[in-house]
TIRO-2110 file (N, C-alpha, C; in Angstrom, 1 decimal):
// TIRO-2110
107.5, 50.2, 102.8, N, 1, A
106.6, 49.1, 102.4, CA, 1, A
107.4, 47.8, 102.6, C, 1, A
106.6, 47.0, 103.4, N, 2, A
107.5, 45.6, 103.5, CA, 2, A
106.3, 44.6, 103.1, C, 2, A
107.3, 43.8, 102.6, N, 3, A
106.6, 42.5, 101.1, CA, 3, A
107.0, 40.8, 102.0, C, 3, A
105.4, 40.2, 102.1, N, 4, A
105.7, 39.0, 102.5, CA, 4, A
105.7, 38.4, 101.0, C, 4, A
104.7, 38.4, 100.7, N, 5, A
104.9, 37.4, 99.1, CA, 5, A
103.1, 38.2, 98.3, C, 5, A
104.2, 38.6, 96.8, N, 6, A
103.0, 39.2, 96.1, CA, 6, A
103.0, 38.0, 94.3, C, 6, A
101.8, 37.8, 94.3, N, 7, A
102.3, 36.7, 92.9, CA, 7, A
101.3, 36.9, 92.5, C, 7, A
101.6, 37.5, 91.1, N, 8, A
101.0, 38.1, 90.3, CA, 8, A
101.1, 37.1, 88.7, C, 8, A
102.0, 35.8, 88.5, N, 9, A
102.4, 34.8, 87.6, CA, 9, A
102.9, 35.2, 86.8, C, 9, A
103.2, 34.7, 85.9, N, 10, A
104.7, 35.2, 84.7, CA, 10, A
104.2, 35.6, 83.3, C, 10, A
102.8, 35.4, 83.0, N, 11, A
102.0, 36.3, 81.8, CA, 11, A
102.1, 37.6, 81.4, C, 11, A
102.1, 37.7, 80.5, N, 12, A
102.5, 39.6, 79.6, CA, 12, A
101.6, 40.2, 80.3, C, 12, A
100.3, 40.1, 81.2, N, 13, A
99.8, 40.7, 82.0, CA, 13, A
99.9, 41.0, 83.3, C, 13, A
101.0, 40.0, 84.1, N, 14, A
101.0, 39.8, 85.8, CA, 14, A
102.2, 40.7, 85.6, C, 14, A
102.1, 41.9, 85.5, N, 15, A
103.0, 43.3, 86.0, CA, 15, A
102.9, 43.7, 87.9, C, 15, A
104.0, 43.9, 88.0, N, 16, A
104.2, 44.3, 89.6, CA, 16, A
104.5, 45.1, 89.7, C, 16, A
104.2, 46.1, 90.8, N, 17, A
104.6, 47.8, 90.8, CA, 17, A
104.2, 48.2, 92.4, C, 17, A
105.3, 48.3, 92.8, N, 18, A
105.4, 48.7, 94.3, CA, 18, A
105.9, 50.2, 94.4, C, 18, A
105.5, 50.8, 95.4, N, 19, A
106.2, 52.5, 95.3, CA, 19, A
105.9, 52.6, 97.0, C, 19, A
107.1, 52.9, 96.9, N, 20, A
107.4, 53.5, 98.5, CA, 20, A
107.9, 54.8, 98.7, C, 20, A
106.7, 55.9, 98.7, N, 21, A
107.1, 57.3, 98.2, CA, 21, A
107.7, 58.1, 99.6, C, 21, A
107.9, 57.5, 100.6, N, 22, A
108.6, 58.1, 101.8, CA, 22, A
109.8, 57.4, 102.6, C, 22, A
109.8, 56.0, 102.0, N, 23, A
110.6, 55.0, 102.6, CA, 23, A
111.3, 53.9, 101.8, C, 23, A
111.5, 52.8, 102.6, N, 24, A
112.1, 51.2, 101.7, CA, 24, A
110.9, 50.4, 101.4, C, 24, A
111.5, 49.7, 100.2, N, 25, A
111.2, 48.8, 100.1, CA, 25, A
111.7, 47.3, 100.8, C, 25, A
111.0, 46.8, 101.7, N, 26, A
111.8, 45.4, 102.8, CA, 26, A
111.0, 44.0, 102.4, C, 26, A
111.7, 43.0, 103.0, N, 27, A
111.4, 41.7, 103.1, CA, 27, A
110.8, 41.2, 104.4, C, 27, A
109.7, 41.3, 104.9, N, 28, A
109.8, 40.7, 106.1, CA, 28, A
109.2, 39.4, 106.2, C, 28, A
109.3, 38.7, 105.7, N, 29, A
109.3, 36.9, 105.1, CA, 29, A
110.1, 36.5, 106.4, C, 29, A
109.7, 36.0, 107.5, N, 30, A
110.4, 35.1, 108.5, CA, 30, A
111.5, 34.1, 108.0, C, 30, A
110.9, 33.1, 106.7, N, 31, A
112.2, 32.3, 106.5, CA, 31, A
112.6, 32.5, 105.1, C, 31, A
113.4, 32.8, 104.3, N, 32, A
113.8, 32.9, 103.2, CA, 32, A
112.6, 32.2, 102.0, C, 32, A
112.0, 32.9, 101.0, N, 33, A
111.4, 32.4, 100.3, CA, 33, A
111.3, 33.8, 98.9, C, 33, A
110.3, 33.8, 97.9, N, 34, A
110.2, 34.4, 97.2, CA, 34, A
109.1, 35.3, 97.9, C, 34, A
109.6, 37.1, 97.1, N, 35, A
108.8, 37.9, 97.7, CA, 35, A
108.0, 38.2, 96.5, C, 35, A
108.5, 37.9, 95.1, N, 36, A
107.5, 39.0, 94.2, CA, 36, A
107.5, 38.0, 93.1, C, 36, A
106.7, 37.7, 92.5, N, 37, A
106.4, 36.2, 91.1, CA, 37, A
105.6, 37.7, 90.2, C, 37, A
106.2, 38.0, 89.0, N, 38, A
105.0, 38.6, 88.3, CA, 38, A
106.0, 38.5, 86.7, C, 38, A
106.0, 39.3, 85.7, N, 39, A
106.5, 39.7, 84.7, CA, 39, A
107.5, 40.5, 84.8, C, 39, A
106.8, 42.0, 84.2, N, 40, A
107.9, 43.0, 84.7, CA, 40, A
107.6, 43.8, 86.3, C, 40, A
108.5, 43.8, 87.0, N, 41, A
108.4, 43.8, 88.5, CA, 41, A
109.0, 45.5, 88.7, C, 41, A
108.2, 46.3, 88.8, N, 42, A
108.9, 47.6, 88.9, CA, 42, A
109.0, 48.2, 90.9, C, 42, A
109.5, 48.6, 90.9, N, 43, A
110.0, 48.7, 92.4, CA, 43, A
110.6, 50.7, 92.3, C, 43, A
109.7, 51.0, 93.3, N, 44, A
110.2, 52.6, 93.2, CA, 44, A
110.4, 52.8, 94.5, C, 44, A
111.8, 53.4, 95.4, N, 45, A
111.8, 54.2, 96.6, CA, 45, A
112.2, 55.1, 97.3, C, 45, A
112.2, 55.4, 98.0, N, 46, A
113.2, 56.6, 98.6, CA, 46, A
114.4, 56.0, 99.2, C, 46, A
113.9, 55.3, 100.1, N, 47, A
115.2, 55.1, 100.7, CA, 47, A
115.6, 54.0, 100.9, C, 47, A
115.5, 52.6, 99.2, N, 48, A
116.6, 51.4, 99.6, CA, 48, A
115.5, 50.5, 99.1, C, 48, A
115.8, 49.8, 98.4, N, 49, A
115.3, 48.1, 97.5, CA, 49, A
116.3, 47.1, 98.8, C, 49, A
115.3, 46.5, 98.7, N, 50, A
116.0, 45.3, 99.9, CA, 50, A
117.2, 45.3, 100.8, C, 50, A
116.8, 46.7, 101.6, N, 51, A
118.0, 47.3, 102.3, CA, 51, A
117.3, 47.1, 103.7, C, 51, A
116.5, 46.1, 104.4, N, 52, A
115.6, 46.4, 105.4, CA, 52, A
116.6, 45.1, 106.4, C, 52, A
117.3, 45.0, 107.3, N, 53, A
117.8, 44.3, 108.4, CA, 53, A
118.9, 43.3, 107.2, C, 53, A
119.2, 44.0, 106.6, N, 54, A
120.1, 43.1, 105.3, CA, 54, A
119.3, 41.8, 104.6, C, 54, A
118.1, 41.9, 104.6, N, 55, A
117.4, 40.8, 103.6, CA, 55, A
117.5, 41.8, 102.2, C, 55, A
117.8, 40.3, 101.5, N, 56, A
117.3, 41.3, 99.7, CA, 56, A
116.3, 41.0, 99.7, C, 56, A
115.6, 41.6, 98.5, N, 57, A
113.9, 41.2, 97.6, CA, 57, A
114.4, 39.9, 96.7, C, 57, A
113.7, 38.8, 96.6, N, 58, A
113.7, 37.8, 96.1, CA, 58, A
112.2, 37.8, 95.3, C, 58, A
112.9, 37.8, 93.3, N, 59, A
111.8, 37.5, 92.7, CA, 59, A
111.8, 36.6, 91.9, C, 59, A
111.3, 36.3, 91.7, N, 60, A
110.5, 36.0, 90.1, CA, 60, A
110.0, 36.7, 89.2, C, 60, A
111.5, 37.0, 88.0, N, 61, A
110.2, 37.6, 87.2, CA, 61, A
111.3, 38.0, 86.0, C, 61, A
110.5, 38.6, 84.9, N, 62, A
110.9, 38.5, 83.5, CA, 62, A
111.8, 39.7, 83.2, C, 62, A
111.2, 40.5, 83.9, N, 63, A
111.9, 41.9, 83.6, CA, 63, A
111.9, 42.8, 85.1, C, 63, A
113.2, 43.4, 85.4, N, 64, A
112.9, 44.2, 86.8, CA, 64, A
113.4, 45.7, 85.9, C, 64, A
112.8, 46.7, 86.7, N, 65, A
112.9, 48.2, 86.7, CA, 65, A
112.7, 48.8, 88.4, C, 65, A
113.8, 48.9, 88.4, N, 66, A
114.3, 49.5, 89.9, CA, 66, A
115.0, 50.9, 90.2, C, 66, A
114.4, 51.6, 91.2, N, 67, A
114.9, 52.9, 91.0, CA, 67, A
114.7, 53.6, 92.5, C, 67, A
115.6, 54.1, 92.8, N, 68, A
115.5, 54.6, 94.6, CA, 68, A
116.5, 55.6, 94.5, C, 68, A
115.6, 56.7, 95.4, N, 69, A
116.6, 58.1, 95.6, CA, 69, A
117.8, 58.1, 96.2, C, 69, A
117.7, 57.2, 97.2, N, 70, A
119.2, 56.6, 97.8, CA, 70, A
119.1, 55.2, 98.8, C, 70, A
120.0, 55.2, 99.8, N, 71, A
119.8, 53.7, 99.8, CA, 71, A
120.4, 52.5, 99.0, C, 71, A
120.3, 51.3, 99.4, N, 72, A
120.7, 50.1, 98.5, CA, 72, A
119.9, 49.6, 97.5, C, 72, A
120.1, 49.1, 96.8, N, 73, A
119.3, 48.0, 96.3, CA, 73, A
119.9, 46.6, 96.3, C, 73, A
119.3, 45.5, 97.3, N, 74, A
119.8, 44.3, 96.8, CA, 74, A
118.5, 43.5, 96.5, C, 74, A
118.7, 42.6, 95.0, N, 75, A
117.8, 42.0, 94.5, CA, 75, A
118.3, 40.2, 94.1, C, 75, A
117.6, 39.2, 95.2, N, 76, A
118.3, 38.0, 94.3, CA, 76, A
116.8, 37.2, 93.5, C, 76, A
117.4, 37.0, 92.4, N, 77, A
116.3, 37.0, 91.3, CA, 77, A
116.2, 35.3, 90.9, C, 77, A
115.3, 34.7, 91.0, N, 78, A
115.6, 33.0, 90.9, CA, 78, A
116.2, 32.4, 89.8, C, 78, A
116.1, 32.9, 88.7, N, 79, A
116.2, 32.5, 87.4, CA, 79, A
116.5, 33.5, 86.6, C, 79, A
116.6, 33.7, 84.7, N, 80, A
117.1, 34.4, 84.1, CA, 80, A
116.3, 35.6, 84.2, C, 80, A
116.9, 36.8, 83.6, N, 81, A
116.2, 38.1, 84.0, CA, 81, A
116.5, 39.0, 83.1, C, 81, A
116.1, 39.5, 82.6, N, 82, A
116.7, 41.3, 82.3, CA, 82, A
116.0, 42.6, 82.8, C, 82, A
117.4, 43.2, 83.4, N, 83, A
117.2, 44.2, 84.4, CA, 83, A
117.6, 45.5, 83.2, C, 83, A
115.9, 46.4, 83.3, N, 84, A
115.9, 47.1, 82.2, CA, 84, A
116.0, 48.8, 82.7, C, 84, A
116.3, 48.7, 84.2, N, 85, A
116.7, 50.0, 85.0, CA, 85, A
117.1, 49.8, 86.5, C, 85, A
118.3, 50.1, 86.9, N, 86, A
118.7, 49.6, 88.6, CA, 86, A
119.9, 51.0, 88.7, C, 86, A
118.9, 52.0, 89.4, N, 87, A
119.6, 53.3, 90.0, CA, 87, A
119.1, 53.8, 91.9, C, 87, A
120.4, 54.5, 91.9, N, 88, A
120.4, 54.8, 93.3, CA, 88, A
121.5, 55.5, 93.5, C, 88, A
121.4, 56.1, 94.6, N, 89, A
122.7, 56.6, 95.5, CA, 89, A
123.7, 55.6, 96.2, C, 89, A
123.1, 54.5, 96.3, N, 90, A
123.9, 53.5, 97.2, CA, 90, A
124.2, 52.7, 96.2, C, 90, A
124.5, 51.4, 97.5, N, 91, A
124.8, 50.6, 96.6, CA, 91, A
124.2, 49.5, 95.6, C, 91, A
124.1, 48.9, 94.4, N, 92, A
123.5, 47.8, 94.1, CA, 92, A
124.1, 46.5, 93.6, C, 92, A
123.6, 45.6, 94.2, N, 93, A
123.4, 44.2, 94.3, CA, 93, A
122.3, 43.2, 93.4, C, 93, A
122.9, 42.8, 92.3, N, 94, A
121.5, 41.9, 91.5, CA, 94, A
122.3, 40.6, 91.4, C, 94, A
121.9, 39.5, 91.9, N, 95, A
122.0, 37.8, 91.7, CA, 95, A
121.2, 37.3, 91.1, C, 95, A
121.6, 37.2, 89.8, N, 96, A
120.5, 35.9, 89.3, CA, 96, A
120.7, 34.6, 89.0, C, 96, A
120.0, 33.3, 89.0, N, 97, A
119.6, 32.6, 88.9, CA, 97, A
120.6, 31.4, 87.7, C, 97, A
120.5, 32.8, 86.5, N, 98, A
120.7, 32.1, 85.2, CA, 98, A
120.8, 33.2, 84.5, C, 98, A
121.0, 33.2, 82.9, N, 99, A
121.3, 34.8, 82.3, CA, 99, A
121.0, 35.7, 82.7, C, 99, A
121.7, 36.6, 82.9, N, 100, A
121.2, 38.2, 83.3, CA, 100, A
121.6, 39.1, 81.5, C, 100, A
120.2, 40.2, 81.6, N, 101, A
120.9, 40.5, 80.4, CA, 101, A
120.2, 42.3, 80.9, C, 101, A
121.2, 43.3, 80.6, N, 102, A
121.4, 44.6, 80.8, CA, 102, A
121.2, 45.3, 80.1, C, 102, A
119.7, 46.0, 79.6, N, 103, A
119.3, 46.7, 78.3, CA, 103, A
119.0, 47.6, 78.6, C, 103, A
118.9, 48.7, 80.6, N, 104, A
118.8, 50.0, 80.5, CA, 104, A
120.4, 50.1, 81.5, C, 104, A
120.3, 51.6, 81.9, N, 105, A
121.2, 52.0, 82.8, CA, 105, A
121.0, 50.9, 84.1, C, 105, A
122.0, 50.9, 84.7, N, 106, A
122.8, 49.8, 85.9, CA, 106, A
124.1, 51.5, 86.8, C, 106, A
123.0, 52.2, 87.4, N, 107, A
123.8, 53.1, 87.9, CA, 107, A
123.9, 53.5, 89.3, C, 107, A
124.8, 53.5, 90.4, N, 108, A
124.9, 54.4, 91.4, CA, 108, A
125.5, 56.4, 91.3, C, 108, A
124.1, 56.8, 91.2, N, 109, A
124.6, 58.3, 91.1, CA, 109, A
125.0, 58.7, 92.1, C, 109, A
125.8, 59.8, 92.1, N, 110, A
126.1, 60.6, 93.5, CA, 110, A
124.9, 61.1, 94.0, C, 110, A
124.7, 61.1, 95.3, N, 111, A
123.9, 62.3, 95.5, CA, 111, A
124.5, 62.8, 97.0, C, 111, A
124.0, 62.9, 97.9, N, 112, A
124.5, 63.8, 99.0, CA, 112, A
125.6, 62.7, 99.3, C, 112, A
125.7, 61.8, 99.2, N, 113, A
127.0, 61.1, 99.6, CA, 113, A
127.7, 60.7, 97.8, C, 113, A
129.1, 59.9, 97.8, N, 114, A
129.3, 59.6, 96.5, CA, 114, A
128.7, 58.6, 96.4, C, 114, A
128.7, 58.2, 95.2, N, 115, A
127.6, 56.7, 94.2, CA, 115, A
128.2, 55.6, 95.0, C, 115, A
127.6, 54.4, 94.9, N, 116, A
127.9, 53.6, 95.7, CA, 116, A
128.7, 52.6, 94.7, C, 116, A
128.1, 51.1, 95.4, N, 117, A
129.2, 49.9, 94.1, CA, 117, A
128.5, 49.4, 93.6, C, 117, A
128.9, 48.3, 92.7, N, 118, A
127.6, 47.7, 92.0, CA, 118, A
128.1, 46.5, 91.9, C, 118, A
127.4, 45.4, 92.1, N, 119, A
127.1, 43.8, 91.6, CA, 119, A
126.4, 43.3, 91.5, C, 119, A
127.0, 43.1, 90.0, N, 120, A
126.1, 42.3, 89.4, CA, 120, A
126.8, 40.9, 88.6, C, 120, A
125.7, 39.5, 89.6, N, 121, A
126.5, 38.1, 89.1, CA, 121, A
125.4, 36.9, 89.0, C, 121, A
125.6, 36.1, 88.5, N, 122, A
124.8, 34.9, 87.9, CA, 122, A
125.4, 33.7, 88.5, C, 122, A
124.4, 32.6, 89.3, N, 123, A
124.9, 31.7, 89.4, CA, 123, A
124.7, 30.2, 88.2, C, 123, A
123.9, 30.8, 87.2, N, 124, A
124.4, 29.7, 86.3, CA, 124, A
124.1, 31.2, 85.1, C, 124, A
124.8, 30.3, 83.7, N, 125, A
124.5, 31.5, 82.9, CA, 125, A
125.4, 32.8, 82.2, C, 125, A
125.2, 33.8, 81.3, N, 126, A
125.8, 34.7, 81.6, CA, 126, A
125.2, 36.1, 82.0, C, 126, A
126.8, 37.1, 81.0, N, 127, A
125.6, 38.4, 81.9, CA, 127, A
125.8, 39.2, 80.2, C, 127, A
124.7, 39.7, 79.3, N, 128, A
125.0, 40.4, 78.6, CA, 128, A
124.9, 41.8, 78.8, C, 128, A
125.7, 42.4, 79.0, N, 129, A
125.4, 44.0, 78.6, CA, 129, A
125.5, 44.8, 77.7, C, 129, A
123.7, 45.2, 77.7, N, 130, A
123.2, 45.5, 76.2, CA, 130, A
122.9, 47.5, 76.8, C, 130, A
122.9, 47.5, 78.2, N, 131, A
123.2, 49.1, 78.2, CA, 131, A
124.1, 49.4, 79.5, C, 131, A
124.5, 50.7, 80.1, N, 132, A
125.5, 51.1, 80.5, CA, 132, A
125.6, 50.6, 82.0, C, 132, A
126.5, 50.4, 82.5, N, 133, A
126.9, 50.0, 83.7, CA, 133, A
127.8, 51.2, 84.6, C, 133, A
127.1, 52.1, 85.0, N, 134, A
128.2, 53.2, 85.5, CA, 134, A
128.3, 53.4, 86.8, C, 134, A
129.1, 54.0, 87.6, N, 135, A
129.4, 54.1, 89.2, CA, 135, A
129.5, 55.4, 89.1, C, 135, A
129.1, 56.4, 89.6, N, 136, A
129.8, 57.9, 89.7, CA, 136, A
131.0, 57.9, 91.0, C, 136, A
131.7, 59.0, 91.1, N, 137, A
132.8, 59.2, 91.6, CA, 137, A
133.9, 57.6, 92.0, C, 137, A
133.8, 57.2, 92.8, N, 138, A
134.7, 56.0, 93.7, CA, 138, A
134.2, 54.9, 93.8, C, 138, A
132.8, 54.5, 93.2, N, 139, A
132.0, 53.4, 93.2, CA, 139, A
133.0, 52.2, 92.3, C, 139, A
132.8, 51.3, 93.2, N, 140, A
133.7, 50.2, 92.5, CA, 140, A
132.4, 49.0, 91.4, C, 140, A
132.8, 48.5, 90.2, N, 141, A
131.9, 47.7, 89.9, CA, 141, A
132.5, 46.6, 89.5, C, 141, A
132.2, 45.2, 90.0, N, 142, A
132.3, 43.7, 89.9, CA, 142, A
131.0, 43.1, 88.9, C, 142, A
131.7, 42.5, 88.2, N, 143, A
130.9, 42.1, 86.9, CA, 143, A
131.5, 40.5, 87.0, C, 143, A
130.7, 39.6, 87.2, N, 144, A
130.7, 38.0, 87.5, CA, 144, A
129.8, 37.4, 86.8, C, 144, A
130.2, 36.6, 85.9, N, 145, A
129.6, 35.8, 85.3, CA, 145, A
129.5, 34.0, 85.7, C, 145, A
128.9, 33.1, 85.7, N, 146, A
128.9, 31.6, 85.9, CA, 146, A
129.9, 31.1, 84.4, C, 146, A
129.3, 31.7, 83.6, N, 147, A
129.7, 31.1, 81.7, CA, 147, A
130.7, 32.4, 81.4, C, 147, A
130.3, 33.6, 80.8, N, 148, A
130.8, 34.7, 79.8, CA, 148, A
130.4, 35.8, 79.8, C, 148, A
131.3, 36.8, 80.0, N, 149, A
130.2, 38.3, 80.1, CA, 149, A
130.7, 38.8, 78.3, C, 149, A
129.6, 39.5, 78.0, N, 150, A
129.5, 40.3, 76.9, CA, 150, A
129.4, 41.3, 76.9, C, 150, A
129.8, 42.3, 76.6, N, 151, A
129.9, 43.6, 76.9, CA, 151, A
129.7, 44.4, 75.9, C, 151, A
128.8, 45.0, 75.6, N, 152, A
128.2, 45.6, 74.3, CA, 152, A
127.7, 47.1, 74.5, C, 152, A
127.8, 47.6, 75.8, N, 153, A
128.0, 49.5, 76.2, CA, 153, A
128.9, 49.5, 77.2, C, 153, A
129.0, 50.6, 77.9, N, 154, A
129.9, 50.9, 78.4, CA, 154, A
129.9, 50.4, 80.1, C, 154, A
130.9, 50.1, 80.7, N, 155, A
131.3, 49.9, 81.8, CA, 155, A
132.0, 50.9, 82.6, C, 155, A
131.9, 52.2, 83.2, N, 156, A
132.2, 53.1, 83.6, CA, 156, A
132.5, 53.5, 85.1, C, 156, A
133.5, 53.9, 85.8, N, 157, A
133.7, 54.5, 87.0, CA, 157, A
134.4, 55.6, 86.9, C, 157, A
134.3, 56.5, 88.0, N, 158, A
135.0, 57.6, 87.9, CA, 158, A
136.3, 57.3, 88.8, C, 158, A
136.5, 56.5, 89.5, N, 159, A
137.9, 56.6, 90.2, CA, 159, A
137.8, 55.3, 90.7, C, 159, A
136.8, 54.0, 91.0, N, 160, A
136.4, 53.0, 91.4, CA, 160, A
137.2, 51.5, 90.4, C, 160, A
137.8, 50.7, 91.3, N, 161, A
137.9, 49.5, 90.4, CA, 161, A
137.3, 48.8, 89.9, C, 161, A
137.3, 48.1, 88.7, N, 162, A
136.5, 47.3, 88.0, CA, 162, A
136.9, 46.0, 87.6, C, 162, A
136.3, 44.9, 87.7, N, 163, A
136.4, 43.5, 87.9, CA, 163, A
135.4, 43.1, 86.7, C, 163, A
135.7, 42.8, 85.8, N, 164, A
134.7, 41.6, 85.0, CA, 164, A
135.2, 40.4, 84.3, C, 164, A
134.7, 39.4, 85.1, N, 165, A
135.3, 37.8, 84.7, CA, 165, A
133.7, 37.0, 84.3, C, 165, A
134.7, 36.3, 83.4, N, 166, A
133.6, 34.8, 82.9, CA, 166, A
134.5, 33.7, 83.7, C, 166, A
133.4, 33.6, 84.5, N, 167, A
134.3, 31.9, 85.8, CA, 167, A
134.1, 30.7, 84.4, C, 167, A
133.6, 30.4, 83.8, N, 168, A
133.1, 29.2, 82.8, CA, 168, A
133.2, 28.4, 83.5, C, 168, A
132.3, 28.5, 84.7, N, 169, A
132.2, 27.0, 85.4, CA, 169, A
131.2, 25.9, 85.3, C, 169, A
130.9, 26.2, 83.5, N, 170, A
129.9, 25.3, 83.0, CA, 170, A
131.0, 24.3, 82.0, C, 170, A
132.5, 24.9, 82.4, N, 171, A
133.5, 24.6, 81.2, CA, 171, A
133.7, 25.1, 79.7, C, 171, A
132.5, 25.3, 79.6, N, 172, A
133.2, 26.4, 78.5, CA, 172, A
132.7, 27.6, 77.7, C, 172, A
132.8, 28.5, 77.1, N, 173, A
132.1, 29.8, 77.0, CA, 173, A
132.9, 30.8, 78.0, C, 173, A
133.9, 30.4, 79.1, N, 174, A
134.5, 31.1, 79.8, CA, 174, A
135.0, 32.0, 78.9, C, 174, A
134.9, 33.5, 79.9, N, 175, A
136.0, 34.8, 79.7, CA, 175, A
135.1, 36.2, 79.2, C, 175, A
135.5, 37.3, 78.6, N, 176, A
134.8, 38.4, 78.5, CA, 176, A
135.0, 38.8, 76.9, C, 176, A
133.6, 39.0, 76.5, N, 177, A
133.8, 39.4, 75.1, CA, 177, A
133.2, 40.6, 74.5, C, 177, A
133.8, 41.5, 73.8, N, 178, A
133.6, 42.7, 73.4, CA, 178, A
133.0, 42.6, 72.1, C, 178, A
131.8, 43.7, 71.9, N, 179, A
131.2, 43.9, 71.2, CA, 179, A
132.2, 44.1, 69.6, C, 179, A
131.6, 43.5, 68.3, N, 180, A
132.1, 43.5, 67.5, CA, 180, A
133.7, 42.8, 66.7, C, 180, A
133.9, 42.3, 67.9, N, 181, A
135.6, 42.0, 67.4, CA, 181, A
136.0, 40.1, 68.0, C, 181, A
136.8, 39.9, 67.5, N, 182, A
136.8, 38.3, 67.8, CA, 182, A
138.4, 38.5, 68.2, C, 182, A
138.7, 39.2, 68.6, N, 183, A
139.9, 39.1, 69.0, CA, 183, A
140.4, 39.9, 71.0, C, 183, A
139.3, 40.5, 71.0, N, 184, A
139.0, 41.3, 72.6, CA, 184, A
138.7, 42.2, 72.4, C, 184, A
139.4, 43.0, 71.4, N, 185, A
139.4, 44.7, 71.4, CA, 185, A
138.2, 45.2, 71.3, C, 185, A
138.4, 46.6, 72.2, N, 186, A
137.2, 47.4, 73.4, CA, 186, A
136.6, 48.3, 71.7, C, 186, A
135.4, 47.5, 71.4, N, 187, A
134.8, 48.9, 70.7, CA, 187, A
133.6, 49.0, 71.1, C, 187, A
132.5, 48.8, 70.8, N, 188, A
131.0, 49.3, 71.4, CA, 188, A
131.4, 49.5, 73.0, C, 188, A
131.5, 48.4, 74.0, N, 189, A
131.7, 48.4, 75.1, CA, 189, A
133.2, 49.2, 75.6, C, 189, A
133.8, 50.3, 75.9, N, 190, A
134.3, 50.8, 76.7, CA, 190, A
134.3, 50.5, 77.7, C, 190, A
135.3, 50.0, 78.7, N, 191, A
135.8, 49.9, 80.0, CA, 191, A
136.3, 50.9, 80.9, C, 191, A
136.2, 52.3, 81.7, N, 192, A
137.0, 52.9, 81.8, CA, 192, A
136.9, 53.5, 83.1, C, 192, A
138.1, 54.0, 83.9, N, 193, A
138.4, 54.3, 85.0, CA, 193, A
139.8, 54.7, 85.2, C, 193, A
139.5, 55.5, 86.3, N, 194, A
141.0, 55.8, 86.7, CA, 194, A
141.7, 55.1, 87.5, C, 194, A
140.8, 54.0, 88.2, N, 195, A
141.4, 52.9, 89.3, CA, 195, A
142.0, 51.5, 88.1, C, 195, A
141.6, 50.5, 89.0, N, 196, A
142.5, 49.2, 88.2, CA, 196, A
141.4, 48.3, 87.8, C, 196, A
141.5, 48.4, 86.0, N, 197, A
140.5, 47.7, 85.7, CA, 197, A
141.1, 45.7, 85.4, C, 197, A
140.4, 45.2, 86.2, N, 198, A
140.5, 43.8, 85.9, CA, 198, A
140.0, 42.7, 84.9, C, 198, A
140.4, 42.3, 84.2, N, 199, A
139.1, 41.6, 82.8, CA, 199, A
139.6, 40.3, 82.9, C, 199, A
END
C-alpha cells in the first residue's frame, strides 16, 4: 500500500486504519509533506511501515498503533503523540515533533532474523515511558529526548546497547528520571542489558 496523503482531521472520530496484508506500507509523495492527518492512526503490515526507497510515513495524529510482521518501521510524526503499540522484526524509528509519551509495548521481536534497534526522539518536548521499550536478542535502543526522559516501565535488551539522554535544549528539565524516587534510583522503570547501558 503506498500513501500520497489521507486526512481524515484530528476529532475522536477521524480514526485511520491502513492494512497491508501481503506487503509495505510506503510514501510515495514526490516532495516531502504529510501522509496521514487523523486521531488514532493504526497502520498494519507485513513487510515494513515507511520502509519503501527510505522515505518514513509522516503524520498527524493523536495516537499511532503500529504493527508489522517484519521489516522497518520509520514514522516522523509532526507534533506531540502517543504511540500506544510499535512492533516488528526490524527496525523502528519514531520522531516527533513535541512530547512523545509510551503507554503500549515499543518492541523489535525476533523473528527469522534477530530483533532489530529502536529510536525513539523528540525534537522539542519530552519522551514519557508509560510502557515497555524492549529489543530482543542484539537490538540496540537510543532513547533521546529535546527536554527529559521519564521512565516509568521497563527499558530492555537482550545483549544490545542502550542510550537514554535528556539534551535539555529548552534549558532546563534536562536528564533522565525514574519512576518513583527523586534521587535516580531504578524502581518501576528497569534498565537492563548485557551490553553498555548509557543514561
Amino acid at each position: 500500500v503506498f500513501i500520497g496523503e489521507i486526512i481524515a482531521g484530528s476529532g475522536v472520530d477521524a480514526d485511520v486504519t491502513v492494512t497491508a496484508e501481503d506487503g509495505e506500507i510506503g510514501d510515495v509523495l514526490a516532495t516531502p509533506g504529510d501522509n496521514i492527518i487523523g486521531d488514532v492512526v493504526t497502520l498494519i503490515a507485513e513487510s515494513g511501515i515507511g520502509d519503501f526507497n527510505g522515505d518514513d510515513i509522516d503524520t498527524v495524529a493523536n495516537t499511532l498503533v503500529l504493527t508489522s510482521d517484519e521489516g522497518d518501521i520509520d514514522i516522523d510524526e509532526l507534533d506531540e503523540v502517543e504511540v500506544a503499540t510499535a512492533m516488528t522484526s526490524g527496525n523502528i524509528t519514531i520522531e516527533s515533533g513535541d512530547t512523545m509519551t509510551v503507554t503500549g509495548p515499543v518492541t523489535t521481536e525476533a523473528g527469522a532474523e534477530p530483533g532489530g534497534d529502536i529510536l525513539l526522539m523528540t525534537d522539542a518536548g519530552s519522551i514519557m515511558l508509560m510502557g515497555p521499550v524492549t529489543a530482543d536478542t542484539s537490538g540496540e535502543i537510543d532513547i533521546d529526548a529535546f527536554e527529559t526522559v521519564h521512565v516509568h516501565d521497563e527499558v530492555m535488551s537482550g545483549s544490545g546497547n542502550i542510550t537514554v539522554r535528556g539534551r535539555g535544549d529548552d534549558g532546563i528539565g534536562a536528564g533522565v528520571h525514574h519512576a518513583g524516587s527523586s534521587n535516580g534510583a531504578n524502581t518501576d522503570g528497569n534498565i537492563t542489558t548485557t551490553g553498555v547501558i548509557t543514561v
